[in-house]
N, C-alpha and C positions, 0 to 999 in steps of 0.2 A: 524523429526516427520513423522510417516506414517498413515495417512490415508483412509479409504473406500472407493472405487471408485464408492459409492452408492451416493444418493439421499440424502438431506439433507439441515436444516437450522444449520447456523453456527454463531459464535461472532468472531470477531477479538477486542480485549484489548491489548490496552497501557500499559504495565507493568510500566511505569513510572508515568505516570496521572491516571489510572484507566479511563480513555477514550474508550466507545465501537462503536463497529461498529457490525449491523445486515446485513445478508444476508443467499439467498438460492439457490442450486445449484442443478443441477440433476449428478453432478459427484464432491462429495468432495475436493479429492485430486487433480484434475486437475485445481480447483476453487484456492485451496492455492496456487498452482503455480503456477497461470498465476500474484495474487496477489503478490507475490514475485518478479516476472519476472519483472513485470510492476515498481513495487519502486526501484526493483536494479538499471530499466532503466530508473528510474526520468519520467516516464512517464503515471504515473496513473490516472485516469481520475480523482481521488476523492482527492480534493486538500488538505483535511484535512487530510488523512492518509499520504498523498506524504511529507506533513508538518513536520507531529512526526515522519517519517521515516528520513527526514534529518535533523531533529531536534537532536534526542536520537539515531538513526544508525541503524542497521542489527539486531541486539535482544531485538529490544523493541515493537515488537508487537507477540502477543498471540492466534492464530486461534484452538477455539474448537469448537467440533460440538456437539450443545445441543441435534442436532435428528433426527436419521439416518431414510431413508423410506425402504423399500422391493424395492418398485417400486412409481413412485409418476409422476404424470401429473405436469405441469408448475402451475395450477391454484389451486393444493393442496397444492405447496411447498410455493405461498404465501399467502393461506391463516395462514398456518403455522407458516411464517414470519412475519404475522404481529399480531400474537398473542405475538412472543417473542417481536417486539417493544415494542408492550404496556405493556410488562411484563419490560421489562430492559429499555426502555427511552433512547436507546444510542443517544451519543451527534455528533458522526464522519456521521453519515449517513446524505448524501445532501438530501436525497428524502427520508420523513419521509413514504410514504404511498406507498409502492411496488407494487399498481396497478397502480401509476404514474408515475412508472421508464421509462425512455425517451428510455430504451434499449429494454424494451417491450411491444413501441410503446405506452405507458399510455397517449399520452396529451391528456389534454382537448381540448374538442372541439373550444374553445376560444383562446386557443396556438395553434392550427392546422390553424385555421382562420390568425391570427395574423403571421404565420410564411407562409405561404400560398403569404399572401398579399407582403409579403415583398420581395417572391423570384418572384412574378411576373414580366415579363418584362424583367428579366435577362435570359442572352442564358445561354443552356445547350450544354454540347457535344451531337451532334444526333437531335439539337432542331435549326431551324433556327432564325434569328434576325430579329424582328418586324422591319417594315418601319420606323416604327417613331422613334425606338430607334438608329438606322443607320444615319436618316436624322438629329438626335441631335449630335452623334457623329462626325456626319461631320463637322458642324457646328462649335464644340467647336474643332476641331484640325484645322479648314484652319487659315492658315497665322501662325501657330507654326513651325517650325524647330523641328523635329523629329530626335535623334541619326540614322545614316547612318549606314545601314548594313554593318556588319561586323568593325565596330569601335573597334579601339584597345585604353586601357589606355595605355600613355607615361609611360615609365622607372619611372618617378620624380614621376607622380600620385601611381602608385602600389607602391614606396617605402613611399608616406606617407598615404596608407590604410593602410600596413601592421603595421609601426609604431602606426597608430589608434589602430586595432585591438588587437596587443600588448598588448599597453598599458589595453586597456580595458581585457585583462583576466588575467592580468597578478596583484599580490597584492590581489585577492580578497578572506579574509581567510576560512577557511576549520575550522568546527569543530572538535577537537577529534576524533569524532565515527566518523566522515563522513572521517578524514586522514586516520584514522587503517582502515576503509573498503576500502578506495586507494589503501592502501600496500597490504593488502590480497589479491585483485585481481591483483595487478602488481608480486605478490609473490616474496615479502621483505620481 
């Protein structure tokens, strides 16, 4: 499918459940394939579409675009957007209200607070380490035994990780769509 390298709100639909998803982008077709890109790599942030994608496979989702702009600012594209939720109700959207999307900066002031709180105290790269969080550290490692640098696993331990590891990937089955989209990319 090609489309507009313009402005735009868009749906993506489940062809199998009739499940939508809203969104708005300032470049359409770069928007589908990054969403593409992103599920091929199991790595989409939106756990619901990453879901029916390896649920039902490579052709069960449907990206159209209800409405293209000339030119559009970030603050038209969702007002735009959030006229289509309340028009369609989709069910795959994690953040019903796109002035709250965590990607444009939306939280509330109360999750700003709340997230604020919780990273204080912890070092950053570029940020030094409060007294007090040093003198508790010290605290809780004296008289522990720490692995020695440069520690090698034995022969016997790496062969019963690897038999672990093994075992755990090994048996665990593959759906239909999710095998045929195996083979098309190993090109069997």
């Amino acid at each position: 499918m090609d489309f507009d390298a313009a402005p735009g709100v868009y749906v993506i639909t489940c062809n199998v459940t009739g499940e939508r998803y809203v969104g708005s982008t300032l470049n359409c077709r770069k928007r589908w394939q990054s969403h593409l890109s992103l599920l091929r790599r199991n790595a989409h942030t939106n756990w619901l579409l990453q879901g029916l994608w390896e649920r039902y496979g490579d052709g069960c989702l449907r990206f159209r675009v209800v409405r293209y702009f000339k030119t559009a600012t970030r603050r038209k594209l969702i007002q735009a957007e959030r006229i289509v939720i309340d028009r369609v109700r989709p069910s795959l959207n994690i953040v019903k209200d796109p002035d709250r999307s965590p990607s444009l900066g939306g939280h509330s002031e109360e999750t700003k607070k709340k997230i604020g709180d919780a990273h204080r105290g912890h070092t950053r790269p570029g940020h030094p380490c409060p007294e007090h969080v040093k003198t508790k550290l010290s605290r809780d490692r004296k008289g522990k035994r720490l692995r020695p640098l440069g520690y090698r696993h034995s022969e016997e331990t790496k062969a019963k990780i690897g038999a672990s590891n093994s075992k755990a990937l090994k048996g665990k089955p593959r759906s239909e769509a999710r095998r045929a989209a195996h083979e098309r990319r190993m090109g069997r």
